[in-house]
N, C-alpha and C positions, 0 to 999 in steps of 0.2 A: 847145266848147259843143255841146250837143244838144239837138232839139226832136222832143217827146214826139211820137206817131202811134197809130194805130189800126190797123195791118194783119199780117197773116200775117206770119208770122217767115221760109217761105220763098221765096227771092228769084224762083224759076220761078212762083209764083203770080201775080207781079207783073210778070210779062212780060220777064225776063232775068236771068241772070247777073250777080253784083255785074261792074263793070269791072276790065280787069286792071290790075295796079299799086298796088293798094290794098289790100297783102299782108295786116297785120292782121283786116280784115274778115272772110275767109274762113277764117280758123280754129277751131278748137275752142275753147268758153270758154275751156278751161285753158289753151290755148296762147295762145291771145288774150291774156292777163292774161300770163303769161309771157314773151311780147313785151311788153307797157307796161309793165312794171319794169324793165327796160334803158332803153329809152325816154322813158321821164318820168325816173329814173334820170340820164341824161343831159343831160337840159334845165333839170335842177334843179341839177346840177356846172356845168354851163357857166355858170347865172346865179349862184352862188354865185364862181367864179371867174372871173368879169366886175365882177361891184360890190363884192364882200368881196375877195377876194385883189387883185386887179387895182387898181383904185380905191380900194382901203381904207375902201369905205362898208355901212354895214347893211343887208344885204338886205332885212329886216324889215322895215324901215322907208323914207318917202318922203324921209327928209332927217336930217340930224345932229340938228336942232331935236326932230325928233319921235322921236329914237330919246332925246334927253334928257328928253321929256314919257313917254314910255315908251307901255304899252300898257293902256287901261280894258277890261278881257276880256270883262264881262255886258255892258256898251251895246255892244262893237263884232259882239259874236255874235248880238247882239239886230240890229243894224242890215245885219249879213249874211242872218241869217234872212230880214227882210221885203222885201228887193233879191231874195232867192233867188225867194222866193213871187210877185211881180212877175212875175217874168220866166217861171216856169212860168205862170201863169196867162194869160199873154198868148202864151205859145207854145201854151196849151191854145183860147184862141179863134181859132189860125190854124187850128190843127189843123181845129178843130169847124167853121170856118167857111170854109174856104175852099180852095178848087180846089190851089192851087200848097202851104197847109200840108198837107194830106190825101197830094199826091204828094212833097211832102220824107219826109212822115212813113215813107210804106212805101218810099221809097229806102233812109233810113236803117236801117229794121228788117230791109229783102232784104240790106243790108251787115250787121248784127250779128248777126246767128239770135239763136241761143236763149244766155240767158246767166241763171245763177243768181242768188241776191242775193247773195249772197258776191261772186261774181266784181263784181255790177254795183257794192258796198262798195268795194271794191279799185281800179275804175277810178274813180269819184267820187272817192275820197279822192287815187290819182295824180293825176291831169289837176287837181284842185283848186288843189292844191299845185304843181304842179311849171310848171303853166303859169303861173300867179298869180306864182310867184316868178320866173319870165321876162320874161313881158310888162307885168309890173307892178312887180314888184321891181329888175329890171335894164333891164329897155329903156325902158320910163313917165322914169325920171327922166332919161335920157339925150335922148331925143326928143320928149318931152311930149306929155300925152295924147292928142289928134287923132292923131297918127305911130304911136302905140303902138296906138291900135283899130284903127286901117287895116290894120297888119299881122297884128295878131292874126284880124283876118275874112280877110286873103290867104289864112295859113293854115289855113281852114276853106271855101279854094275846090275844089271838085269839076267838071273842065270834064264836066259833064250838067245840062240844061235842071232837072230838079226840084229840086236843091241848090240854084241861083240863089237861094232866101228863105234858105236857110242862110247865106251867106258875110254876103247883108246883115244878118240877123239875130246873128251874131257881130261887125259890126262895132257893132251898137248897143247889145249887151251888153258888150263892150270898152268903149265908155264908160262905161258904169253901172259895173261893176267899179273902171276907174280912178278917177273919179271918186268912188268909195268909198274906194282908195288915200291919194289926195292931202285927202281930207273927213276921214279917221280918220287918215291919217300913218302907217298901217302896216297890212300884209300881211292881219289878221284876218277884217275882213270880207268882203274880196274872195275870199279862199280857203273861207269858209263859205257866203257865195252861189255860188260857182262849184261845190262839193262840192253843194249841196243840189240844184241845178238839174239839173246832172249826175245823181244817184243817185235824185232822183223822176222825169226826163224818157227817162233809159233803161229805168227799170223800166215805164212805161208804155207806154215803144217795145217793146218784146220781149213783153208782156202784150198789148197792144191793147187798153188797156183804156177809150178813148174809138173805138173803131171803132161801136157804137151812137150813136154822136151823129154823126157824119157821115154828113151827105146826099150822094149825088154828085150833086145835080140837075147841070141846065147852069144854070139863074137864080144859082146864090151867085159871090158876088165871088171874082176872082181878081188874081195877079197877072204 
């Protein structure tokens, strides 16, 4: 998951160097996206051969039940769309409104530089899927929801003070996600909120294109 920002794409404007260990970050778009196809690649094989090979159950789907109701494609993309839009919008009023979204936002953008829309297509559409079909497709039905957003915000923890709104911010989109999982009974709409949210909250991180709406006063709320 990622939340939209307003600031410069490079990380020394912002007072440091991405951290070290957080290889993907400091790459070249190309290479960036180059790394997530192995990457998502592998997390989408391991959940495929955790619940389909392993278990004998459909990825796709939350249950046997629902993988025999099958899949309603316009309502479940319909109902991913407006989970997507939710959640950009309320990562756009942390952004716009507050001390700790404003410094998540330019953490996240000093870690991504500059990335095309192609590239930012490619990672929306990876991370959409391949995460969605992990922590939703294979680990959700094993653990059940609560287990399954907890970890999914673990990892999306960064030990730096200004990610702290991220990790919790992943854990409560973890549920909304699931909770689309087990609501719809299969994979659709949590893989089109999680693509949507992703491919409009990065193209705005990299853009900056709510940096006019944040005030840095000291009066706005923080957290």
């Amino acid at each position: 998951m990622d939340s939209e920002a307003p600031p410069p794409s490079d990380p020394k404007a912002q007072g440091g160097s991405p951290p070290p260990g957080l290889g993907p970050a400091a790459l070249e778009p190309g290479r960036l996206v180059a790394s997530a196809v192995p990457f998502y690649g592998v997390l989408f094989g391991l959940a495929w051969l955790w619940r389909s090979a392993w278990l004998g159950e459909p990825l796709l789907y939350a249950s046997k039940e629902a993988a025999e109701r099958g899949v309603d494609l316009g309502p479940d993309i319909a109902v991913g769309l407006l989970a997507g839009g939710v959640v950009i919008g309320l990562s756009h009023q942390l952004t716009a409104n507050t001390r700790s979204g404003r410094a998540l936002a330019q953490g996240l953008a000093g870690l991504l530089g500059p990335l095309g829309l192609g590239h930012i297509a490619i990672l929306a559409l990876l991370s959409g899927v391949a995460e969605e079909a992990f922590f939703r497709g294979a680990l959700q039905p094993r653990v059940g929801l609560v287990a399954a957003s907890l970890v999914f915000g673990a990892v999306h923890y960064i030990p730096r003070p200004e990610f702290r709104l991220w990790t919790l911010f992943s854990v409560a989109a973890g549920f909304l996600l699931g909770f689309l999982f087990d609501a719809t009974g299969n994979l659709v709409a949590p893989v089109v909120a999680h693509a949507a949210i992703n491919g409009v909250n990065l193209t705005l991180l990299v853009r900056g294109s709510w940096s006019e709406e944040a005030d840095p006063g000291d009066d706005d709320p923080g957290f």
